[in-house]
Backbone as CSV, one residue per row, in Angstrom:
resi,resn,N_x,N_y,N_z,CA_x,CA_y,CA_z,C_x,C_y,C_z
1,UNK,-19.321,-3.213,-18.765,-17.882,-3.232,-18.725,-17.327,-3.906,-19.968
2,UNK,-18.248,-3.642,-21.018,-17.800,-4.130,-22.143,-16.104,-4.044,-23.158
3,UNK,-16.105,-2.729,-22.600,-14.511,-1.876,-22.683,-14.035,-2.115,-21.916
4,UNK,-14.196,-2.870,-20.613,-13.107,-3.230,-19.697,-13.122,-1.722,-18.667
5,UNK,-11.696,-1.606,-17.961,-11.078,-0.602,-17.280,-11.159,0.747,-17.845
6,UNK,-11.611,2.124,-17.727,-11.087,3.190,-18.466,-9.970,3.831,-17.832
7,UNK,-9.445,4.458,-18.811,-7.906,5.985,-18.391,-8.889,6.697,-17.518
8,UNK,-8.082,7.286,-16.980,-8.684,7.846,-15.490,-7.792,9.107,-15.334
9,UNK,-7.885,10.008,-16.104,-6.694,11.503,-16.116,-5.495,11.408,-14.247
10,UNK,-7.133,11.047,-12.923,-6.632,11.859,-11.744,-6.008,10.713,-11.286
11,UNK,-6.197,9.653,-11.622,-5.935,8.396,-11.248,-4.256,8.335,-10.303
12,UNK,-3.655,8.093,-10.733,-2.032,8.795,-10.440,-1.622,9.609,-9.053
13,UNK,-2.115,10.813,-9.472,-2.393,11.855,-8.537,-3.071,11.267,-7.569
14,UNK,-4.269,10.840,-7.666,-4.674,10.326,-6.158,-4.494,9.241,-5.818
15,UNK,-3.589,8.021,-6.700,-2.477,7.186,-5.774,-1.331,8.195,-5.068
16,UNK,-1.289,8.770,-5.629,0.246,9.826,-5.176,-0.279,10.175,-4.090
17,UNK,-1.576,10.657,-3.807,-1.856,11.773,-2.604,-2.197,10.342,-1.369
18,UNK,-3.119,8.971,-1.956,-2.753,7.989,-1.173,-1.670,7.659,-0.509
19,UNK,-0.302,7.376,-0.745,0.595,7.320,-0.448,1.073,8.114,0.285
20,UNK,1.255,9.249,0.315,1.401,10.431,1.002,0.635,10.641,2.331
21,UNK,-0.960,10.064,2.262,-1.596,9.911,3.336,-1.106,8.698,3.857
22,UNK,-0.302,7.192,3.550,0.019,6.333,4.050,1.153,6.662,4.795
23,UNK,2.253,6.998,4.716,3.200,7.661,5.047,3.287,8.800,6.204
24,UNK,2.188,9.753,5.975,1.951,10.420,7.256,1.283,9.803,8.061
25,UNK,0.346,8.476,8.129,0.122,7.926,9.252,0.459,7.180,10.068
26,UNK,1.607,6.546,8.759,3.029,5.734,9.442,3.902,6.327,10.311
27,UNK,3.862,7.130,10.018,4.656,8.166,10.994,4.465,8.383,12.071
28,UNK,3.283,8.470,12.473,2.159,9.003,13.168,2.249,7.510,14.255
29,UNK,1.711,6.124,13.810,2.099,5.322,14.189,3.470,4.912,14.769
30,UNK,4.610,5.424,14.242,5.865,5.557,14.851,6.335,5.922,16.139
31,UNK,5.885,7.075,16.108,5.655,8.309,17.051,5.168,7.411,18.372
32,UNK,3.631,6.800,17.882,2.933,6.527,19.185,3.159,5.171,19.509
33,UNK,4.087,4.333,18.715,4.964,3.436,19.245,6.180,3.619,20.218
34,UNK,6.868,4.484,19.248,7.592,5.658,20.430,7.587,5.963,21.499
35,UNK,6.738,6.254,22.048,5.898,6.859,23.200,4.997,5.547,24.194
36,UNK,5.135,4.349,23.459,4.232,3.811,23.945,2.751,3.914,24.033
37,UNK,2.390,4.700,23.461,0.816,5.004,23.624,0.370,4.075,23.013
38,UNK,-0.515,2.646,23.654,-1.083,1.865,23.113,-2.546,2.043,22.340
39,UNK,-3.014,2.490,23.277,-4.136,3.004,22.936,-4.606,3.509,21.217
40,UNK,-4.095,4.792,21.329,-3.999,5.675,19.952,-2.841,4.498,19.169
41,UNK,-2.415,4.092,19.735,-1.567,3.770,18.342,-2.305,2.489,17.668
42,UNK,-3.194,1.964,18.118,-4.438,0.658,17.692,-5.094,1.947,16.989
43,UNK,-6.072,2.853,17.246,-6.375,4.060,16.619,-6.298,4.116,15.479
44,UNK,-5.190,4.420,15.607,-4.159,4.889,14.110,-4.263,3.835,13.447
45,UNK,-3.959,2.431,14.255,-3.596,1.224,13.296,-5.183,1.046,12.225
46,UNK,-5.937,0.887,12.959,-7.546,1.062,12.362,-7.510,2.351,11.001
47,UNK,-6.983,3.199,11.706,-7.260,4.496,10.162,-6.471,4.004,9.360
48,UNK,-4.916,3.653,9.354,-3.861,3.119,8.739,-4.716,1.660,7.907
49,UNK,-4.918,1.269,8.334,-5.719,-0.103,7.392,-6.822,0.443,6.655
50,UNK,-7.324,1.317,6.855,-8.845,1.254,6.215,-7.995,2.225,4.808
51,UNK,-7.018,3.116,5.057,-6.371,4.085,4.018,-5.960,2.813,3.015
52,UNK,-4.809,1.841,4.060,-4.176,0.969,2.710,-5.007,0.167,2.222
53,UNK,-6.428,-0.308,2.860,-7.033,-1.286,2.035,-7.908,-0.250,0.592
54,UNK,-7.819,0.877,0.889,-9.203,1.695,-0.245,-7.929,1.624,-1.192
55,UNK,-6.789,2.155,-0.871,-5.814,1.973,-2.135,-5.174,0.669,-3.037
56,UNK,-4.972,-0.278,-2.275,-5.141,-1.445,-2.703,-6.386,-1.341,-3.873
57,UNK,-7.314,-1.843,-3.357,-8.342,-1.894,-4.124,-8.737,-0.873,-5.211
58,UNK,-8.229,0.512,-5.256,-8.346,1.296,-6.139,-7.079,1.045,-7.241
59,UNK,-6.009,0.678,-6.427,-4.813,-0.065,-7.493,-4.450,-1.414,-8.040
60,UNK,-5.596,-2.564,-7.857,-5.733,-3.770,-8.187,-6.719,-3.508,-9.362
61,UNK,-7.525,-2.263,-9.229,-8.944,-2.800,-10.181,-8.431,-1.486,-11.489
62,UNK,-8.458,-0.126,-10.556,-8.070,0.675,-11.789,-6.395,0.824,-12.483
63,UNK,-5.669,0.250,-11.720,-4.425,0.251,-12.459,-4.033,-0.932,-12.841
64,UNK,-3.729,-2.047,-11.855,-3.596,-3.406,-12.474,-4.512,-3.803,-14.002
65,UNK,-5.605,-3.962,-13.343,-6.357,-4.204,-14.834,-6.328,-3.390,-15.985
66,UNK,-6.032,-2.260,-15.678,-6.077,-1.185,-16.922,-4.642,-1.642,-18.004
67,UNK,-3.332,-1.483,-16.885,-2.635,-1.825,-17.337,-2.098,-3.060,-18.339
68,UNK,-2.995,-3.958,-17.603,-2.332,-5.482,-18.245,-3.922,-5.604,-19.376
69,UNK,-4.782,-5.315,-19.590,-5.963,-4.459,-20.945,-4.943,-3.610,-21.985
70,UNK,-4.150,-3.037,-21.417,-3.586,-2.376,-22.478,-2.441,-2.977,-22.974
71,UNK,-1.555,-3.651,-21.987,-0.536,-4.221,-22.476,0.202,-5.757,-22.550
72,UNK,-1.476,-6.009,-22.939,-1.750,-7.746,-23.370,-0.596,-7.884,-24.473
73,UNK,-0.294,-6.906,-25.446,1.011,-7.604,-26.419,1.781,-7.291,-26.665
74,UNK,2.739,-6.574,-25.104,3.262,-6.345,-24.732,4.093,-6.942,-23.916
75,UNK,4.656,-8.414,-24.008,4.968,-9.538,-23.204,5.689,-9.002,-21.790
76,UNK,6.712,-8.264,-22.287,7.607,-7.152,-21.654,7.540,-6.966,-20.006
77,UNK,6.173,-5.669,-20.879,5.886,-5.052,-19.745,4.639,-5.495,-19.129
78,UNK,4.301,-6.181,-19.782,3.116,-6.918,-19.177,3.283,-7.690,-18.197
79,UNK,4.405,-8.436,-18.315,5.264,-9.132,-16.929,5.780,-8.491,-15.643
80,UNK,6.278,-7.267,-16.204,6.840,-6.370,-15.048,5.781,-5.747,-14.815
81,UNK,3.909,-5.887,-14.834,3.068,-5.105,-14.050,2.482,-6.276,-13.297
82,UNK,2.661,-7.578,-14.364,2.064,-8.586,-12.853,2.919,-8.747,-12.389
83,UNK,4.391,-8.968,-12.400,5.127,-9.133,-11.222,5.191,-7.979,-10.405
84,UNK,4.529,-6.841,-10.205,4.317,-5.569,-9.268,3.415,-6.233,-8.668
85,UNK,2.381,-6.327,-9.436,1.272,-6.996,-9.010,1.077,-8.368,-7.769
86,UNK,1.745,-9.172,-8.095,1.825,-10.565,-7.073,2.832,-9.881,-6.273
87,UNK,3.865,-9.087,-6.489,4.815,-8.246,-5.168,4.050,-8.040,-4.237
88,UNK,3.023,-7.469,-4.613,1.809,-6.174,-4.062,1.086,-7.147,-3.314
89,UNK,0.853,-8.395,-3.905,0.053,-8.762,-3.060,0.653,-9.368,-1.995
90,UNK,1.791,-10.260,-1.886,2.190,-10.611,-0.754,2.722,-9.787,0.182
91,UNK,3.196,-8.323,-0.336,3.410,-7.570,0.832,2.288,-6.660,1.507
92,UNK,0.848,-6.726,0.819,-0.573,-6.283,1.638,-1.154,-7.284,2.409
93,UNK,-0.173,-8.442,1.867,-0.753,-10.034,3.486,0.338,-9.316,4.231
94,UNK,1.194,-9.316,4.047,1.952,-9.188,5.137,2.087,-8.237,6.259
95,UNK,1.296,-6.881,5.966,0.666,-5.649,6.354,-0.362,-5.910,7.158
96,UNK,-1.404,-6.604,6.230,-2.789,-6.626,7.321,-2.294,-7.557,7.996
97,UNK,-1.536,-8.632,8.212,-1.112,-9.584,9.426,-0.755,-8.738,10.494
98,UNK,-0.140,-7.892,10.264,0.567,-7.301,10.961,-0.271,-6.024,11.573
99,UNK,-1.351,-5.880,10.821,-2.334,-4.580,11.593,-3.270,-5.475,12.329
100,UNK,-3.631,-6.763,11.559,-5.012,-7.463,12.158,-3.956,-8.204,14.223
101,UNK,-2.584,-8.387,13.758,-2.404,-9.024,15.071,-2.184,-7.675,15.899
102,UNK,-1.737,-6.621,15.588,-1.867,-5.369,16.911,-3.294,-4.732,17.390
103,UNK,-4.590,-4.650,16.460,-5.874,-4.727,16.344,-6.410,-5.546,17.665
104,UNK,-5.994,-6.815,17.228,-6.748,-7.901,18.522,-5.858,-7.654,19.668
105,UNK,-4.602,-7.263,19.764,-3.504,-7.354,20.911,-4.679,-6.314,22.267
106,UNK,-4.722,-6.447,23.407,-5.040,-5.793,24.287,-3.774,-4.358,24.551
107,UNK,-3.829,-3.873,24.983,-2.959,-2.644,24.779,-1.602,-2.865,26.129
108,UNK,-2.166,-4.056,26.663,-1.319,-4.235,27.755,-0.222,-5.547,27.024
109,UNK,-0.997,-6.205,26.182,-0.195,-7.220,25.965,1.092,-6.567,24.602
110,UNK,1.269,-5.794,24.085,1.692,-4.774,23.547,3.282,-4.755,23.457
111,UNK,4.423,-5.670,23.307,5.790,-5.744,23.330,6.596,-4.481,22.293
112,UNK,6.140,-3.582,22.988,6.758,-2.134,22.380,8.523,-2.037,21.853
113,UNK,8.611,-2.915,22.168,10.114,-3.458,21.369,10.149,-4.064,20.093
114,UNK,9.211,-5.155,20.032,9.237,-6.065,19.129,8.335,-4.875,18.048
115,UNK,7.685,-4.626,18.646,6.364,-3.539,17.768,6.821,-2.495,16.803
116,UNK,7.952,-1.959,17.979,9.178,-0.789,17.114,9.758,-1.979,15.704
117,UNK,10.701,-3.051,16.449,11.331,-3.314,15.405,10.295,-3.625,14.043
118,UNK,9.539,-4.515,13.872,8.119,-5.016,13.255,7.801,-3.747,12.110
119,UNK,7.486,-2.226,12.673,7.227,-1.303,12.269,7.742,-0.684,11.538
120,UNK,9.243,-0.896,12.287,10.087,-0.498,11.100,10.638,-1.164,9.917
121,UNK,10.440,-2.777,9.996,11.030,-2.990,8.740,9.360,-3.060,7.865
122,UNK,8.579,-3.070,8.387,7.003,-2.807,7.559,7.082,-1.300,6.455
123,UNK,7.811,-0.182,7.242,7.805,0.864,6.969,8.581,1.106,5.766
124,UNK,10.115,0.489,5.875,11.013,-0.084,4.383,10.769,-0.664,4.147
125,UNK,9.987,-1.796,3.734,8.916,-2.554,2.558,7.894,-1.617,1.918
126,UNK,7.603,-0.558,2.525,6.338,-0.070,2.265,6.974,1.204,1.177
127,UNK,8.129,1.909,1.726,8.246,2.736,1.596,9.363,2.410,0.028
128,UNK,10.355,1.481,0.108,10.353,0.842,-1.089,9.514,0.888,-2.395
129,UNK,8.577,-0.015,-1.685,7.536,-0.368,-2.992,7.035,1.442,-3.570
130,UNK,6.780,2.103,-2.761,6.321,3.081,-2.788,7.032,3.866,-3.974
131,UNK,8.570,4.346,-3.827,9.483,4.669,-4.705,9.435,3.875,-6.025
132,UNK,9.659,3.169,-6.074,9.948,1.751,-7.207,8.481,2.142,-7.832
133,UNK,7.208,1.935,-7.406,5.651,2.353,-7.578,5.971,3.649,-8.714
134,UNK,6.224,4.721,-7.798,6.095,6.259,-8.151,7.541,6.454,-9.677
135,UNK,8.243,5.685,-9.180,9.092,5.539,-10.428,9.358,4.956,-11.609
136,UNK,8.447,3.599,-11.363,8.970,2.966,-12.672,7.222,2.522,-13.414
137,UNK,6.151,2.132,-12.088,4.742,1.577,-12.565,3.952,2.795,-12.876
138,UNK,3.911,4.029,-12.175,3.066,5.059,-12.833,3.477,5.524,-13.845
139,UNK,4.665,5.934,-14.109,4.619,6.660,-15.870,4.106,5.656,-16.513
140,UNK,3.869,4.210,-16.551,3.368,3.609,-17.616,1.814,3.555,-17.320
141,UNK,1.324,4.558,-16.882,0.130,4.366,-17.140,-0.316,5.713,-18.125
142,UNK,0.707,6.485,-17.413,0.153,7.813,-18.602,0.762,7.551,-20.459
143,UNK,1.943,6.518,-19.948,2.355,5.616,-21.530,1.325,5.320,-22.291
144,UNK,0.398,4.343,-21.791,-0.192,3.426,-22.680,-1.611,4.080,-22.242
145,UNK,-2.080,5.599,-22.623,-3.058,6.118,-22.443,-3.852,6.003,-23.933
């Protein structure tokens, strides 16, 4: 790893298609909050974590680092990718808190009220970052290629 991070052409694209899979399972999770279905909706919560943790980790190592490798003298923008960056991270604690406490919940103990509200403001944090992500942090990666 003498060169550090490399450009990654698909890189982008399959954050994009990540996201897209985060989003349809949020949904999905919605739904079976909705409905009450405890059961499946722990399910889901399990697929839903294992999706956001592979992306995390595919966007801490190949984009974070790539980025701030390339734009060490760049004071600028080098600031506005770690401040994405430390964003990112306190709102993926705040996610897995929130998957790891419905995970352990028994399906009876389950306050399908609180769960709705919880979900939904998880969903506009998520879905935020997501936009802001797709708009302002990916073109600079095909920038500083």
């Amino acid at each position: 790893m003498a060169n550090g991070i490399q450009y990654n052409s698909d890189l982008i694209q399959d954050m994009l298609e990540d996201h897209r899979a985060l989003l349809a399972v949020y949904g999905d999770l919605v739904k079976l909050a909705n409905n009450r279905d405890g059961a499946n909706f722990k399910r889901k919560l399990v697929e839903f974590k294992s999706l956001l943790v592979a992306h995390l980790l595919k966007e801490a190592v190949k984009l974070y680092i790539y980025l701030r490798q390339k734009l060490k003298d760049d004071e600028g923008v080098y600031q506005l990718v770690s401040a994405y960056k430390s964003e990112m991270d306190g709102i993926s604690r705040i996610a897995m808190e929130f998957v790891d406490e419905y995970t352990k919940k028994s399906v009876y103990e389950i306050d399908f009220i609180q769960l709705s509200s919880r979900l939904k403001e998880i969903g506009w944090v998520l879905g935020d970052r997501i936009r802001r992500e797709e708009s302002e942090l990916y073109p600079l990666y095909h920038d500083f290629y």
